[in-house]
N, C-alpha and C positions, 0 to 999 in steps of 0.2 A: 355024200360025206357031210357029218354033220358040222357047223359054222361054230367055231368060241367066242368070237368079237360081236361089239354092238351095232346091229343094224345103223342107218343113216337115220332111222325114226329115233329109236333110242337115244343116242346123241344128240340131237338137238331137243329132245324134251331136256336130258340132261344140261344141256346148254342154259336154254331156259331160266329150268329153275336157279341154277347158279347164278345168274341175270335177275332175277327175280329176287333172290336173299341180297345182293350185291346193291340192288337198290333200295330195295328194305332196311339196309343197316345204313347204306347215304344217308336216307330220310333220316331215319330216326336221329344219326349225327348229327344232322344239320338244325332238327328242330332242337336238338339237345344245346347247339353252342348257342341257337336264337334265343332260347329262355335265358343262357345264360347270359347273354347281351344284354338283354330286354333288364333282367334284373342287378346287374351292372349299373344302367344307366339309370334306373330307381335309386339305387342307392346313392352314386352321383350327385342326383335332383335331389333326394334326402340330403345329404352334407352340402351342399350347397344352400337349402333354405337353413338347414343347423347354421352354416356361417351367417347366413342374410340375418338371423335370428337372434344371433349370439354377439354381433358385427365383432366378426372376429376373422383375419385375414391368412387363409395359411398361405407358405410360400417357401421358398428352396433355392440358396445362395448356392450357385456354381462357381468355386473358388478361382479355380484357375482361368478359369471364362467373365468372371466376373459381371455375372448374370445373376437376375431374379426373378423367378419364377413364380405368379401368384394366382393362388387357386381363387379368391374373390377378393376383387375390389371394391373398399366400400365407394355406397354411393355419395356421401356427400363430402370426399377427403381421396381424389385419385392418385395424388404422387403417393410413392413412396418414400418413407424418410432416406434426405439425403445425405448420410452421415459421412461420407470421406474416406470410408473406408471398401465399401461394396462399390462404390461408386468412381474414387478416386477423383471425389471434390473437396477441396479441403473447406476450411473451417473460416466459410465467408457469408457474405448480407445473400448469395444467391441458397445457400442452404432453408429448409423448413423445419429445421429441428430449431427448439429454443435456445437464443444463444448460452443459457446458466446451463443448459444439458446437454451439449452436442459433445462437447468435451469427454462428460464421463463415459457416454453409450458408446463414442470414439475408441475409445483404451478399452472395451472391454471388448469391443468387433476385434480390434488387434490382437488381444491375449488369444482369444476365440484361433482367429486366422494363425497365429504362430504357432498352435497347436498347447497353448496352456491351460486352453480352458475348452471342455469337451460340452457341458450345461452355462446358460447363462440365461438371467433376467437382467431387466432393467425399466424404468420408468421413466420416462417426460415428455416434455410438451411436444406436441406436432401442428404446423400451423393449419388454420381452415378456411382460409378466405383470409376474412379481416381479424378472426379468435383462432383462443388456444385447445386444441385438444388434447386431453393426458391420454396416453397410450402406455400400456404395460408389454412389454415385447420378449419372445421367449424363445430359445433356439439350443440344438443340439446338434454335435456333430453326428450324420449319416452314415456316408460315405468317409473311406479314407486311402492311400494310395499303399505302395508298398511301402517308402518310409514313413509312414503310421502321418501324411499330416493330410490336413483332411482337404476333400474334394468337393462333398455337397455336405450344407448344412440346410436341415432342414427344422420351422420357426413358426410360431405363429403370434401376429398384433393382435390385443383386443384395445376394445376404444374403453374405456376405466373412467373417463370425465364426470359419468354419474356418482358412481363410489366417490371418486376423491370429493365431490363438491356435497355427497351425502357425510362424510367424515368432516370436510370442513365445518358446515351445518352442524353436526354433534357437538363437534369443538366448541362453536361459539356457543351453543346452547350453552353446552356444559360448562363454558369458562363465564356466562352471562348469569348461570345459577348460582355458578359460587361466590358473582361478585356482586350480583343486584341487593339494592338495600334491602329489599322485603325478605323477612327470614321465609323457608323454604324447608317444609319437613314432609320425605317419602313415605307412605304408610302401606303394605300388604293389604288385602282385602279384610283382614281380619284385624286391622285398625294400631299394626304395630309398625314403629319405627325402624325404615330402612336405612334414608339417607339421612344427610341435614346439611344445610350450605353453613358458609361463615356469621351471614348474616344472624342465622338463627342463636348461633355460640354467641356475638355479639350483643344481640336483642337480649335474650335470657339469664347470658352467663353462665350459660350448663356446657357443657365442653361436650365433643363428638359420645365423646367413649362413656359419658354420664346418662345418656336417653338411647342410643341406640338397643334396638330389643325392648324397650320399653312401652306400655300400652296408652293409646293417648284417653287425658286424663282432662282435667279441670277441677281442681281442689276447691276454687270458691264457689262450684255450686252443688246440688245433689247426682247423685248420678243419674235419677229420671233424665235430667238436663242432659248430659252426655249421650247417652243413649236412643233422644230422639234426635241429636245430628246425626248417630251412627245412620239411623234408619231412616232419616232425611237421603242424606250422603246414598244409602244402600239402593233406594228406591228410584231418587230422583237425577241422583249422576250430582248433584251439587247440594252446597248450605251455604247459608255467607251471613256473618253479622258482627256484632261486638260482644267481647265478651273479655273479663279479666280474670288475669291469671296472675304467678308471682314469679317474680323471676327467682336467681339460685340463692341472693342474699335476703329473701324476707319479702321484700319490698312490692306491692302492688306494681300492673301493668296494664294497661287499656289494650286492648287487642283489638283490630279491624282484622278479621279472620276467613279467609275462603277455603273451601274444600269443594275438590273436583276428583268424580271417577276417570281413568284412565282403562278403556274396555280394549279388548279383542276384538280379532275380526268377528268372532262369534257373539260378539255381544258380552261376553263375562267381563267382570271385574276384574283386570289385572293388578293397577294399585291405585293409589289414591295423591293424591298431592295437595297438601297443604301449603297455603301463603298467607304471612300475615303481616301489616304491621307495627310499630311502635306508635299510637295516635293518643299516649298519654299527655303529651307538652302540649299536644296540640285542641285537646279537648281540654284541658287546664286553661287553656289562651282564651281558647273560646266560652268558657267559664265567666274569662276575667273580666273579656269584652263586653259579653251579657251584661253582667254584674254593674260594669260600667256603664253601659247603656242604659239600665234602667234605676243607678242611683245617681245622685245629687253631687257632682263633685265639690260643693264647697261646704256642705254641713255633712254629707257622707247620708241620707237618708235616699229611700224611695223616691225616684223624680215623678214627675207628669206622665212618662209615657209608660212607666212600672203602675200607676195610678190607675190609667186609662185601662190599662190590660184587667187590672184587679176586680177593678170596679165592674166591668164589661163581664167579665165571667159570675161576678155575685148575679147581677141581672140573670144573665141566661141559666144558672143554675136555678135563682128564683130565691136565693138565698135570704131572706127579710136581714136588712143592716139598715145603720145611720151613715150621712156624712155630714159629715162637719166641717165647711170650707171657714178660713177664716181668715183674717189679713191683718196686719202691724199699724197701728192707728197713728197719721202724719209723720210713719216709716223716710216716705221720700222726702220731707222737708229735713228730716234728720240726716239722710243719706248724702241727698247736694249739701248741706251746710259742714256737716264736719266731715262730709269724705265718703269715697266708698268702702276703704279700708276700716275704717270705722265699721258704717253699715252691715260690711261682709261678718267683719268679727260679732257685730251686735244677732246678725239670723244666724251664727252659729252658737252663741251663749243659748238663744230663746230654743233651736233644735234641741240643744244640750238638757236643757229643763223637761223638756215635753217628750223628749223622748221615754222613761218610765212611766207614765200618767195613763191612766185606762188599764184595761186587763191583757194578759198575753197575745191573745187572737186579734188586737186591735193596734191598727198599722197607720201610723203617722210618715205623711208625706210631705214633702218641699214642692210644689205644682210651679212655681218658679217666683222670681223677684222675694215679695213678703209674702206670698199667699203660700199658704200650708192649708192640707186636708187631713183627716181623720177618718177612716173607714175603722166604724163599730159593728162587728159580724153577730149575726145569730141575736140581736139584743133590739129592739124599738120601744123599750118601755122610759115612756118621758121624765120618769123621776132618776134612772140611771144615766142615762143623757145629759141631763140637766145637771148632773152632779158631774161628768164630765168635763162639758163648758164651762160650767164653775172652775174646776181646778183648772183648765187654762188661763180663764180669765187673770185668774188668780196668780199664778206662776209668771208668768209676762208682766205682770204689772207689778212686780217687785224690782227694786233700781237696780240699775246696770251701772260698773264703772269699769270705761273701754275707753283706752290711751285716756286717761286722765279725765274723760269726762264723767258728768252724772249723767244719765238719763234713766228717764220715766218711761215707761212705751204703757200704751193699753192694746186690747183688739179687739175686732168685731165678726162676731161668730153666725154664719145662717146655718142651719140646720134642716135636710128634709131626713123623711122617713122613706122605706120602703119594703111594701109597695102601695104606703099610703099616700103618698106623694107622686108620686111619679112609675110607669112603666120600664123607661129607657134610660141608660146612663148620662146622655144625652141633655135630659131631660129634668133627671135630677139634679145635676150641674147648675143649668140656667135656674134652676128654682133654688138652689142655695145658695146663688149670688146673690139673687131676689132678697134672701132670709138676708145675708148679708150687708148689704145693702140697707136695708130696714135700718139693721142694727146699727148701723153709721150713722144714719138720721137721729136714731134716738140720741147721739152725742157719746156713740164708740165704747169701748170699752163693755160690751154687754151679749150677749145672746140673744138670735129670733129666731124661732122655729117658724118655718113656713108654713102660710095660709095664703086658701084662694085669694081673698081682695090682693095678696101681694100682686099675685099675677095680672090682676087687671090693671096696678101699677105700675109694673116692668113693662106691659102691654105700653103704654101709655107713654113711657121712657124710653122706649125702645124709639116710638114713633117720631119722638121728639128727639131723640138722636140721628133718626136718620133727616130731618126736616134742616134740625143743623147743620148737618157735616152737607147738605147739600147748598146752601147756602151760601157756607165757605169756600166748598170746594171752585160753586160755580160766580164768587165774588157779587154774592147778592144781600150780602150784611150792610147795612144802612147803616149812617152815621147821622146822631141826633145833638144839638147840643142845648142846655139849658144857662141862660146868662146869668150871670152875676154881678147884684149892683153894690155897689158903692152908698154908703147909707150916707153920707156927707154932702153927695152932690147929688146923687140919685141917676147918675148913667151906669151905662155897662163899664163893671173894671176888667171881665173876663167873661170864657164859657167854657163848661164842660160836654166833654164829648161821651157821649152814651149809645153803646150799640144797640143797633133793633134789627129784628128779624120776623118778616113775616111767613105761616103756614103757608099752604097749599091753599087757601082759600084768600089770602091779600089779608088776613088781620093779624096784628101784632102780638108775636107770642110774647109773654111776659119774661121782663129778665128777668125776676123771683126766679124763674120756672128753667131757661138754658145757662143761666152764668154757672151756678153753680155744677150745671149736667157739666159745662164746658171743662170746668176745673176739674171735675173728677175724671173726665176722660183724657183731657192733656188739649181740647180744641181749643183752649184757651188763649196757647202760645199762637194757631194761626190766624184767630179771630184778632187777638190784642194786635196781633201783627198789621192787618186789616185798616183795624180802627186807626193805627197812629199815622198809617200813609195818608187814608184820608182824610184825616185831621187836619195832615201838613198841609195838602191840595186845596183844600178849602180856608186855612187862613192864608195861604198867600191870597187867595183874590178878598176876604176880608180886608187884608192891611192896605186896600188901596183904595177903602171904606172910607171916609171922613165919619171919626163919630164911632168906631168899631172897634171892639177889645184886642188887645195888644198883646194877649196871649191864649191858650186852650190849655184846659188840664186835661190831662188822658190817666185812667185808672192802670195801674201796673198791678196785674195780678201775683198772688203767694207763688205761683209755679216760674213765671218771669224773674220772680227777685233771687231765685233758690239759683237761678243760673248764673254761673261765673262770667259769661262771654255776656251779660246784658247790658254793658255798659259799649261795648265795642258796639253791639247788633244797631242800640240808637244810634248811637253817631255816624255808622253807616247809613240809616235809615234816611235819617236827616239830610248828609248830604245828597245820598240821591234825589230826595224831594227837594235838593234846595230850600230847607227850612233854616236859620239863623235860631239856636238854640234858647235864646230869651224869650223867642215867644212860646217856649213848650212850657207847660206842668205837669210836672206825675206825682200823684195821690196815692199815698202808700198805708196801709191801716194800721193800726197800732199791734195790732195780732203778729204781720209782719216782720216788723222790724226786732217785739221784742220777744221770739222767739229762738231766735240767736241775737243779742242787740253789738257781739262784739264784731261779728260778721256783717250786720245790716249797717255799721256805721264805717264799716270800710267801701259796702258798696253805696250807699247816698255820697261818701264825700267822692267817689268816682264820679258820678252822677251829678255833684256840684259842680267838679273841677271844669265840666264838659260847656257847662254856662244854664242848664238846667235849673229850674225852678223845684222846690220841694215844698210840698204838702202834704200834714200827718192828717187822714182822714177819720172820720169816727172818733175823734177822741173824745174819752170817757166813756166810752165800751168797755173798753181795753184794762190792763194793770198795769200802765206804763210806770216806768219808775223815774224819780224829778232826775236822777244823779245821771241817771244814759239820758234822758229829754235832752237835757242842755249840753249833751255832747252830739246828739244829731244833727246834723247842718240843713235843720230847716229853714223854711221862709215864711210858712203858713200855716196857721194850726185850725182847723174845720170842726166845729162841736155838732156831736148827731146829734140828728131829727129827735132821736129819746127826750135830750135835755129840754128841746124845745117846745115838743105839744104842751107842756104842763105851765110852761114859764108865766102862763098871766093869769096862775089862781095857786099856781104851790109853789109854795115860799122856799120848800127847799130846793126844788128846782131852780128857783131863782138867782137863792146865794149857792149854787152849785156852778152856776152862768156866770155870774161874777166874779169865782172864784178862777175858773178857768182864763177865762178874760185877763186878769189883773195879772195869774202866774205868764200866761203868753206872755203880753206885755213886757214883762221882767223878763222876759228869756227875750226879747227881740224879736218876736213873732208878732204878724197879722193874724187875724182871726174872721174866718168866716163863722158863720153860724147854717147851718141845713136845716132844710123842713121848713121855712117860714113862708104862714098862711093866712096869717091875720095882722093886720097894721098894729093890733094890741102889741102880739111879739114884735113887730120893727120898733114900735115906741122903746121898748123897757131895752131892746138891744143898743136902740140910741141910747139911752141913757147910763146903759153900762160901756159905753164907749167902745163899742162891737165895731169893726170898718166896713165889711163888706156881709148881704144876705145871700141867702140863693134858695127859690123854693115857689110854690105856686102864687103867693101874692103878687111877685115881681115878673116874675115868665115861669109858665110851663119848657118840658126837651120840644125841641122844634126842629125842620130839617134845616137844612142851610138854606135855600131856596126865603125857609118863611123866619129864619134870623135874616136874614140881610133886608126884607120889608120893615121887620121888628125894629131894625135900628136905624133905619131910614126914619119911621115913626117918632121914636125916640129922641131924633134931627131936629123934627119940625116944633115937637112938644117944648122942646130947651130950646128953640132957637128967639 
């Protein structure tokens, strides 16, 4: 009988295979939910580095649990804000919310939680240690129950601190561009106007709405000039310089101006920013101060140091010019006597004159005190020159009346060439003192163009200046004196004191040769100063002489008498050396006194008051007049050596001696006579009734040392 059912083989292969698909569809399940795990967990790791990335916190309030749930914590800020309301802390010093913002994000969790508000944002601070961090915080309701209020809201923090403190930054830029003084104008690549701050309306007085769109310009110059800032500007990212412009009403403006590209990250040009600003008042100032610096504040001309610059560039240019230094002849005896006010006014009259004189290109200077210069450009021909220093001479020595006075002036002009004279500014300077100089010797008033022997002169004066001034300096001026006798009885009535100074080699330089170098350089005042101390010094041990003069004359130079304080300075003098003023004399020359005579008679009778002796030296040099004579409060009238060589063979000489003689007399003056060298002269002096001689028949100057043997001699001789 045949079987319908399946064998026990059949079946279990059927088995089998069903066992075999059954595990085949496992597997394939199982690796199918593995991928999807696998990729699950990628994505996971992906929003997880997006938050680490983004720091940005999501998370999920559980209403009714009052729970939060946070998918990343950042790492350096672990609480969450603790607002009072998720939390159920209210609103105290243990919260991290900022106390100005806990309040608001407070009331707006509530609206949230009450169900009023399904979206919300909010911003503030959250604390981070010791700072603040701004947080922008954003949430919506999820979940909600059956009465519609909600269960999960879910939210996410980002950290904002950069932004807000990137907008604060903007802010202050922006509020620091509208208010900084420098005007401030935006430009497009293509050189037109974007922006413009206040400053710029301010500077200009073009108002916003007048230049925006406008292409930038520069009216005062061509437009080549424009065009290579553009392409400055284009190439090199910058320009910067000065440059003027007008503002809206006409008017000129200095501009200190910068231009800066502003590029991309790619390097293009986005725009340009100009800043510039108002340096007109202040290049004016600087103008003024110049201008001040190198003119004269009391005539208004060119000073020294405008002189110096002039000069120094004709040189280096190699320019051939003249100068012409020159100086105000016995300026300072005028100056001390009537005043500086006087003075000041008088170098402004003489500016005043000399200023038109010469041609355009030639620039007259004040170099300081009286000394004025002349630079003549482009010109060294001696006969234009010459006619130059003529019209100075000329001009200045016409009379001045300043506060009521008359005065005369002359001047003395040196002149070099160049560059026949000199190489360096320097150089021609010294050599136009030189010329100068000369021209003062010839007796002022005149013009010298420089020559070599000058220079072996100044050579020579120079030497002899520095020999002096050491001398003084190191108190090695000797004092000489020559006696004076008495023609009655024939002893000493007196001595003069004579200074002497020897070279570098022990011989005596001549005073022909340093008195007057002294005078002219002012060593006069510390030399005179010198001589009267030890004057004093040596007649105190004199007066304890039997037989030795009862007094010393000392010479008061022109520069000594012109000083007001010379009366106080002696009588200081004096009593420091403990001198008793009877036995002083000072010899003043007729030149002196009657160069202001209403001046020199106020200071002799100072000078008398003090118990002083006076002696008018030189007379008959001089042009004294009888009517001031017998108002001088002399004591002694001294006739020069002039009158004297000639007295014992020229008659008029004679009764010129006489004449003198008889006028003293009548005025109540002694008289000495100077120069006598022949007993011929003492005879006819005795006989014209002369009192005292002084001159080599009687004594040569001697040091103290060899007067005090002189008059010891003179003891034994009368004894």
């Amino acid at each position: 009988m045949r079987s319908t059912g399946f064998s026990s083989l059949q079946v279990g292969l059927i088995i089998f295979a069903l066992l075999s698909v059954a595990l085949t569809l496992g597997y394939l399940m199982f690796t199918a939910k593995l991928r999807s795990f696998n990729k699950l967990e990628r994505a996971n790791a992906s929003l997880h580095r997006l938050l680490e990335g983004t720091q940005q916190q999501l998370w999920t309030w559980r209403v009714n649990e009052n729970e939060v749930e946070r998918t990343y914590i950042w790492p350096n800020c672990s609480q969450f804000p603790l607002d009072g309301v998720r939390f159920g802390i209210g609103q105290h010093e243990d919260s991290n919310i900022h106390p100005d913002d806990i309040r608001q994000l407070s009331q707006t969790l509530a609206h949230v939680k009450d169900g009023k508000l399904r979206q919300y944002q909010c911003t503030y601070r959250l604390k981070n240690g010791t700072q603040w961090v701004w947080v922008l915080e954003r949430g919506e309701v999820a979940e909600e129950d059956a009465e519609g209020a909600p269960r999960a809201i879910h939210g996410v923090l980002s950290d904002i601190s950069d932004i807000i403190n990137s907008d604060e930054r903007i802010d202050m830029l922006a509020t620091s561009l509208t208010n900084i003084s420098d005007g401030i104008c935006i430009f497009d690549r293509f050189f037109r106007k974007r922006e413009i701050n206040n400053a710029y309306e301010r500077i200009t007085g073009y108002e916003r709405s007048q230049v925006i769109g406008q292409a930038f310009a520069l009216p005062h110059y061509d437009r080549d000039f424009t065009d290579q800032i553009k392409h400055t500007v284009l190439r090199q990212g910058r320009w910067s310089g000065e440059v003027t412009d007008f503002k809206a009403d006409g008017s000129e403006l200095l501009l200190e101006l910068t231009f800066d590209a502003v590029r991309s990250d790619n390097g293009d040009i986005k725009l340009i920013v100009a800043s510039f600003s108002d340096i007109t008042e202040r290049r004016n100032t600087e103008n003024e101060l110049r201008r001040l610096s190198n003119t004269d504040s009391l005539t208004g001309l060119p000073n020294r140091s405008y002189f110096q610059v002039s000069h120094s560039n004709l040189v280096r240019k190699r320019v051939s010019h003249a100068l012409l230094l020159f100086d105000l002849d016995d300026f300072k005896r005028i100056n001390d006597s009537l005043g500086h006010e006087v003075g000041d006014e008088l170098l402004c009259r003489v500016a005043d004159r000399l200023a038109d004189l010469g041609r355009r290109q030639d620039t007259l200077y004040r170099l300081g005190g009286d000394e004025f210069g002349i630079l003549v450009e482009d010109n060294t021909d001696i006969n234009v020159i010459s006619t130059i220093a003529q019209q100075v001479n000329a001009e200045i020595a016409k009379p001045y009346n300043v506060k009521g006075h008359e005065i005369a002036l002359g001047s003395s002009i040196g002149i070099v060439l160049y560059p026949h004279d000199a190489h360096t500014s320097q150089e021609l300077l010294q050599k136009a003192d030189t010329a100068m100089y000369h021209a003062k010797q010839r007796g002022g008033n005149c013009y010298q163009f420089f020559n070599a022997p000058m220079n072996e002169n100044a050579i020579q004066r120079l030497v002899l200046e520095s020999q002096v001034r050491h001398a003084i300096r190191n108190e090695q001026v000797e004092v000489f004196y020559q006696p004076k006798m008495e023609i009655a009885t024939g002893h000493i009535s007196g001595i003069e004191a004579l200074a002497r100074i020897r070279d570098e080699y022990g011989q005596f330089i001549s005073p022909s040769q340093f008195i007057p170098l002294c005078e002219d350089t002012g060593l006069i005042i510390p030399l005179s100063e010198q001589v009267l101390r030890q004057a004093c010094r040596d007649m105190r041990n004199l007066l304890a002489l039997q037989g030795s003069p009862r007094s010393v004359a000392i010479n008061l130079s022109a520069r000594q008498f012109t000083q007001s304080s010379l009366a106080l300075f002696i009588e200081q003098v004096l009593q420091e050396e403990q001198m008793h003023p009877r036995h002083i004399e000072f010899e003043i020359t007729e030149g002196m006194v009657m160069s202001d005579p209403e001046r020199a008679i106020a200071m002799l009778e100072n000078l008398a008051d003090m118990g002083v002796q006076l002696a008018l030296d030189d007379f008959g040099t001089g042009y004294s007049s009888l009517s001031y004579l017998k108002r001088f409060p002399m004591h002694t009238l001294k006739i020069d050596k002039e009158f004297i060589d000639d007295i014992t063979f020229d008659e008029r000489d004679r009764k010129m001696v006489e004449s003198i003689i008889g006028m003293a007399h009548n005025l109540g003056l002694k008289v000495v006579a100077e120069g006598v060298e022949q007993k011929a002269q003492l005879d006819i002096l005795r006989r014209l009734q002369c009192e005292y001689i002084q001159g080599y028949y009687f004594a040569k100057p001697m040091s103290a040392e060899a007067l005090i043997e002189f008059i010891a001699k003179q003891q034994l001789a009368y004894s």
